[in-house]
C-alpha positions as CSV (number, residue, x, y, z in Angstrom):
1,X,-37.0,12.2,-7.4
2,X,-35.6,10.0,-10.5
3,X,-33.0,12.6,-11.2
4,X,-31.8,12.3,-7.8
5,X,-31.5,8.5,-8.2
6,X,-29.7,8.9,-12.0
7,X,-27.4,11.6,-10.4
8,X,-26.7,8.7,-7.6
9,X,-26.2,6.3,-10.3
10,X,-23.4,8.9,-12.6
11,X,-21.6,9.2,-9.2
12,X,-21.7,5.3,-8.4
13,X,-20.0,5.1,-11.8
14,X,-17.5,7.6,-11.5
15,X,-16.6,6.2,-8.1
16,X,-16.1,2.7,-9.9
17,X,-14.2,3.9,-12.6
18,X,-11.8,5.8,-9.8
19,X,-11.8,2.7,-7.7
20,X,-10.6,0.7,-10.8
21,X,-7.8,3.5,-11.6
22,X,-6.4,3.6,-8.4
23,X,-6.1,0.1,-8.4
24,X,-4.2,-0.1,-11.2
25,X,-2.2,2.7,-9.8
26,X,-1.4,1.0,-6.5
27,X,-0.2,-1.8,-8.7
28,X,2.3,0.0,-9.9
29,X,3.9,2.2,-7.4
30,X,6.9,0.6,-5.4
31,X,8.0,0.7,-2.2
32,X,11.3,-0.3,-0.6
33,X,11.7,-0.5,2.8
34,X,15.5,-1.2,4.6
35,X,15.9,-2.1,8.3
36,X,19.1,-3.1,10.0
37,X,21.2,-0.2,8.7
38,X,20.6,-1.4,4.7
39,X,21.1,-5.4,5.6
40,X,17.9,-6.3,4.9
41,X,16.0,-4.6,2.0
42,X,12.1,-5.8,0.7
43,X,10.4,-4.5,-2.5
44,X,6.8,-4.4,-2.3
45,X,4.2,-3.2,-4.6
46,X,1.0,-0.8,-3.9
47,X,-1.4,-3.4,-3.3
48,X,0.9,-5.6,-0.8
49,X,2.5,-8.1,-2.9
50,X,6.3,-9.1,-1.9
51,X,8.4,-8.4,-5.2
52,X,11.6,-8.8,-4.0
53,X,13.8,-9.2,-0.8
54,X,17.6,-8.5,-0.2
55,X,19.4,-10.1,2.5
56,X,23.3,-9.1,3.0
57,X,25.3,-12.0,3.4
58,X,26.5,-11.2,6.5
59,X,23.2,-12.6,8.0
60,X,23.6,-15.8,6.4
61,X,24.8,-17.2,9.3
62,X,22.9,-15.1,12.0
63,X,19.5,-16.5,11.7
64,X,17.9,-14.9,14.5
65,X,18.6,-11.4,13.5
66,X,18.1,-11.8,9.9
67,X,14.2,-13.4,11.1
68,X,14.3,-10.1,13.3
69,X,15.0,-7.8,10.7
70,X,13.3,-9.8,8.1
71,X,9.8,-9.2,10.1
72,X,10.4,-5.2,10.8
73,X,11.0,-4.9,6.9
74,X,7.9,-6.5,6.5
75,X,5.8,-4.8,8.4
76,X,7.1,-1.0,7.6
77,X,6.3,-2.2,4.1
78,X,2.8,-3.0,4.8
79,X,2.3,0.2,7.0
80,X,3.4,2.3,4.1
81,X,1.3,0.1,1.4
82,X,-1.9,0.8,3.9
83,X,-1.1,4.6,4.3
84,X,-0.8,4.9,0.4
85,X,-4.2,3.0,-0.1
86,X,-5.7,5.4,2.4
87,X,-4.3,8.4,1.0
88,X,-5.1,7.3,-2.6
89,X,-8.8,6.3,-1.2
90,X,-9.2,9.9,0.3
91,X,-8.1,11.8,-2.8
92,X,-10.6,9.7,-4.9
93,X,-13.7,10.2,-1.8
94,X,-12.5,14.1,-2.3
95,X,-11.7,14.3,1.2
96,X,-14.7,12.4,2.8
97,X,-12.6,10.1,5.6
98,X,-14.2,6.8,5.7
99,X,-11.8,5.6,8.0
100,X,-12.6,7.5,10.9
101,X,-9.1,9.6,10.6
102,X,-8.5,13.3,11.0
């Protein structure tokens, strides 16, 4: 029975130390996401953080859009940082989905 638990306790570990990799790996991957034909580009990292945004000038004076556009960038941006994370998560579990996926 206690080499079932210390067997437990390598795996618990190795998952940790994966858990900590891929979180410095999502760190460092970058996504960029256009909408509006190129107009409005964001730059966002693996774990969700805004690095940069690029607005053409033409929507300087078209506020409307550019909030339009400005919110679809966003939110592709997050879908892909959340698909990543998943995929990354599945890869570490060795194919054990815990998010209910097939």
């Amino acid at each position: 029975m206690f080499g079932k638990i210390g067997d437990m306790s390598k795996m618990l570990e190795g998952m940790q130390e994966n858990a900590q990799k891929l979180e410095s790996e999502l760190a460092s991957k970058i996504f960029r996401v256009k909408s509006g034909g190129g107009l409005v580009e964001v730059v966002i990292n693996g774990k969700g953080e805004v690095i940069d945004i690029n607005i053409d000038n033409s929507l300087l004076n078209d506020k409307d859009s550019l909030q339009i556009l400005l919110i679809g960038a966003l939110n592709d941006a997050n879908k892909m940082v959340e698909q990543n994370r998943q995929n990354s998560a599945l890869g570490i579990l060795g194919g054990i989905n815990p998010f209910g996926m097939a």
